[in-house]
N, C-alpha and C positions, 0 to 999 in steps of 0.2 A: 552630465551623467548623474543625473536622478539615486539610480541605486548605489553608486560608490559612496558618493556624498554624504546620504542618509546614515549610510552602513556606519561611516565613520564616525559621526556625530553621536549614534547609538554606542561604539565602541564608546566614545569619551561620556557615556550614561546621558546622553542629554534627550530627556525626559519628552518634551515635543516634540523629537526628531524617531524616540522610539512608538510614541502613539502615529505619529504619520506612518511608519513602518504596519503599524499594525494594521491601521485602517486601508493601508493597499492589500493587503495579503489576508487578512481576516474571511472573509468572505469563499475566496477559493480554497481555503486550507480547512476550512468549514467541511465543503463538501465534502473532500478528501477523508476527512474524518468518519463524516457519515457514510460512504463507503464501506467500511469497517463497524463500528457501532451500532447503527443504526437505528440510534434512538437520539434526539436532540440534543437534550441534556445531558447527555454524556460525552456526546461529538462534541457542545460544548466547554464540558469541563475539559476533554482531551486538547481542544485548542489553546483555552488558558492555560495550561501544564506544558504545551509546547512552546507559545510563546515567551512563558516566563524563562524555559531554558535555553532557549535561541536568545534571550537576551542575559542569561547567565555564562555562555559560552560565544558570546557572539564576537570574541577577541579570537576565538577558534576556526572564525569564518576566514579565507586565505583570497577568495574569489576565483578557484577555479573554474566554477561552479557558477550559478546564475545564485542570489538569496533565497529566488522561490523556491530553485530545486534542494537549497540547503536545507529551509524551512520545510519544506513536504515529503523529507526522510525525516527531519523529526516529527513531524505528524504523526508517518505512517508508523514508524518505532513507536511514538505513545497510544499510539489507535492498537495495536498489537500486543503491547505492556498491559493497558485496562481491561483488552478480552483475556488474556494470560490469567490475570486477578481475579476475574470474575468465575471462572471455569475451577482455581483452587486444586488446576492441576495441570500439570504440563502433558504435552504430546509427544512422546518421544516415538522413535521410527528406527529400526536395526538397520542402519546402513551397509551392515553385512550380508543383507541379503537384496540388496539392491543391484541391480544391472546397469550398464550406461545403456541408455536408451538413444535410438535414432533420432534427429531432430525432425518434429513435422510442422513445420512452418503455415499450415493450411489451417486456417482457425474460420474459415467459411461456414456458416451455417444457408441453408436454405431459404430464400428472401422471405417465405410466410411467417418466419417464424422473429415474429417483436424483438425490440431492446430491452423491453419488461421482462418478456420471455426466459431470456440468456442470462440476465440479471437477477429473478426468481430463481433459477436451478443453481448458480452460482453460488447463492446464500445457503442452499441443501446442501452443498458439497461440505465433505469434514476439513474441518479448521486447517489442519496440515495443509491440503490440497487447495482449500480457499482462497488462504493467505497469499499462496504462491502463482493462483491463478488471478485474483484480484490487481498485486502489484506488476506482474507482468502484462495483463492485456490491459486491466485501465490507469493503472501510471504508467507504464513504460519503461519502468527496469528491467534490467538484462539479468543473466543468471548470475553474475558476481555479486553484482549490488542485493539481489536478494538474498542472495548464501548470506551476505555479511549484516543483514538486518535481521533474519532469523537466526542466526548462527546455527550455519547448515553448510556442508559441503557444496560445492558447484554440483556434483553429478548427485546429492537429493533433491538439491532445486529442482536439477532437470526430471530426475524423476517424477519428481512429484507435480511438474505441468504437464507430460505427460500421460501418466494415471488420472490428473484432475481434469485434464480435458476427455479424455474419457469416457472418467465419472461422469463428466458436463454432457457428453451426446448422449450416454445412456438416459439420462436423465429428460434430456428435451425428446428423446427417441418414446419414453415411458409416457411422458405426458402426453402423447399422441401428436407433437408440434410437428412429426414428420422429419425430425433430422438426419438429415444420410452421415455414411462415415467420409 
């Protein structure tokens, strides 16, 4: 077992075993980053701030979890933290006047229309709805896991994927990409 192993030797600070850690996972936690920032250098810097605290708290790690998926919520939390700072203001949202929304599970778009495509309007979308539609279709979290990275309720999460999907058709609909509802 590759990842126990490793885990463990990082737990007892051993210095070779946390650059081997890093150089499996450096690369995919990159992207993940850029996802979010999307600028290099800053995806960059978010990875170094993530890894230093994945190996600050990495006695925290239990192995529920796989490391990667340990490691790529803290990404997506520092990737979320640096756009937070940089904006110098937060997004808040009256959860009093939200609804629970039906679930729509149909996130089909129309084959003409690119993964550029989907990926461009997504970045139009506002932060609130971004964040929640980013971690949900391309990481894979569910609504708990993202209430608890934004610290947001379960029913704004869901909210806010669906108003951001939405937002997302209107938007591929505006750009003439043809997308139906």
């Amino acid at each position: 077992m590759f990842q126990s192993s490793i885990v463990e030797k990082c737990k007892a600070n051993d210095r070779a075993a946390q650059i081997q850690l890093y150089r499996k996972y450096c690369d995919g936690m990159y992207i993940v980053a850029m996802r979010f920032v999307k600028n290099g250098d800053d995806a960059e810097d978010v990875l170094q701030e993530s890894f230093i605290k994945a190996f600050q708290k990495i006695h925290q790690f239990s192995g529920d979890v796989t490391f990667g998926a340990w490691l790529k919520r803290i990404v997506v939390n520092k990737s979320i933290d640096f756009l937070k700072s940089k904006k110098d203001k937060e997004v808040s949202l009256d959860e009093g006047y939200m609804q629970v929304v039906a679930e729509d599970d149909n996130w089909n778009v129309p084959a003409a229309i690119s993964i550029e495509q989907v990926k461009c309007a997504i970045d139009e979308l506002q932060d609130k709805y971004k964040y929640v539609v980013l971690m949900f279709l391309v990481e894979g979290y569910d609504h708990q896991e993202i209430a608890e990275v934004l610290d947001i309720s379960e029913s704004a999460c869901r909210t806010r994927l669906s108003r951001g999907k939405g937002h997302l058709k209107e938007l591929l609909k505006g750009k003439k990409y043809g997308a139906g509802s």
